[in-house]
C-alpha positions in Angstrom: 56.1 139.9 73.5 56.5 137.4 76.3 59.7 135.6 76.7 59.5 132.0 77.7 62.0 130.2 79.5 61.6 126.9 78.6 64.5 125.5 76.4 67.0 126.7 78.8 65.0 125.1 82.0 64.9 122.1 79.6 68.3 121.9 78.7 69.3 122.8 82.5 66.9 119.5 83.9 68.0 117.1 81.1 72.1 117.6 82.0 71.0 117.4 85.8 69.2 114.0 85.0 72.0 112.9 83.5 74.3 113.8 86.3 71.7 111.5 88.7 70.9 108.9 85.9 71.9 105.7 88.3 70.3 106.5 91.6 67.4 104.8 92.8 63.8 105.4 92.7 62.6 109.1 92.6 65.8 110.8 93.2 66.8 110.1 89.4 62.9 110.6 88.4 61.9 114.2 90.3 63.3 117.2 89.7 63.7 118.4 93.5 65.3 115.4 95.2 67.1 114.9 92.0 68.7 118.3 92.9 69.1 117.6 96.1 71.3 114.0 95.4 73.1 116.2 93.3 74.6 118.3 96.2 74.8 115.9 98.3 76.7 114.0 95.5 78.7 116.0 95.1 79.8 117.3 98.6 80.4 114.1 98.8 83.1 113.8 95.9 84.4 116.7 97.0 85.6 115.4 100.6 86.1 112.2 99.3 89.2 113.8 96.8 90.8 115.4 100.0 90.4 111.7 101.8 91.7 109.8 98.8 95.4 111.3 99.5 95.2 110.3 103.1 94.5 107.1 102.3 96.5 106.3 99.5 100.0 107.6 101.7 98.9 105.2 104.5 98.6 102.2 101.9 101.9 103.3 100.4 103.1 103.7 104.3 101.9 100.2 105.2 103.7 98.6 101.6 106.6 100.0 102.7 106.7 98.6 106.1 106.0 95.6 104.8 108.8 95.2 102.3 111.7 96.8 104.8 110.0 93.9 107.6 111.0 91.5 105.5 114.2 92.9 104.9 115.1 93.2 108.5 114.6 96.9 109.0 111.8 99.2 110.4 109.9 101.5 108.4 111.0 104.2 110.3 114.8 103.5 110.6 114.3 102.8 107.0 112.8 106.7 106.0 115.5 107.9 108.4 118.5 105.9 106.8 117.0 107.5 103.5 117.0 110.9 104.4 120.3 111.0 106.5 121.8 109.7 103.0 120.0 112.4 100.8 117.8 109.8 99.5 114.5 112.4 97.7 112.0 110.0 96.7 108.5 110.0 98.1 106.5 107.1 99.7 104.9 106.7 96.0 107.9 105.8 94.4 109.3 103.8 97.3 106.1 101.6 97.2 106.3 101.2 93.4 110.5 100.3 93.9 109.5 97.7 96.7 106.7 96.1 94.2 107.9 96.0 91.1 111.5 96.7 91.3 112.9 94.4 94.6 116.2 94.9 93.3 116.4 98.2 93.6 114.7 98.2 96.5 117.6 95.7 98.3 120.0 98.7 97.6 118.1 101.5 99.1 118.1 99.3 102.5 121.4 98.5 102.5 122.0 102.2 102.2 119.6 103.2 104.8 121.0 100.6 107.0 124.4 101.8 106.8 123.2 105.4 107.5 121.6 104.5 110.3 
């Protein structure tokens, strides 16, 4: 008996045109460019994760600067204070402290100031 294979292709195409249900024109209508946005999709994503962390340490890097400029105190006289008084917290935090918690904040400049 011949063994057809066309359940598995269909249930292979319909979660691939799922995957490519909001591009444009033929490449979420044909089967072979619809493949082919896939990949490239999802190369795509792929980089774009390792890029997200770059970018998200430079915004925190930036917030920072800003908050210890108006302070009176560079960024980097600021990390430097921190670390020479065994301050461990990581740019994430510190941008979070100088948003929502200025308070805070105040007291880790005085201490890198008087560290440094």
């Amino acid at each position: 008996m011949r063994v057809k294979n066309s359940v598995p292709k269909l249930r292979s195409k319909r979660r691939l045109m799922r995957k490519v249900k909001g591009a444009r024109g033929g490449r979420s209508k044909l089967l072979k460019t619809a493949k082919e946005t896939l990949i490239r999709a999802e190369a795509f994503a792929t980089r774009h994760r390792r890029t997200k962390k770059r970018t998200m340490r430079s915004l925190w890097i930036v917030r920072i600067n800003a908050a210890c400029r108006n302070r009176g105190i560079t960024y980097g006289r600021f990390i430097d204070g921190l670390k020479k008084s065994n301050v461990d917290l990581d740019r994430k935090a510190l941008s979070e402290l100088a948003i929502r918690d200025t308070a805070a904040f105040d007291q880790l400049v005085e201490l890198a100031k008087k560290a440094s």
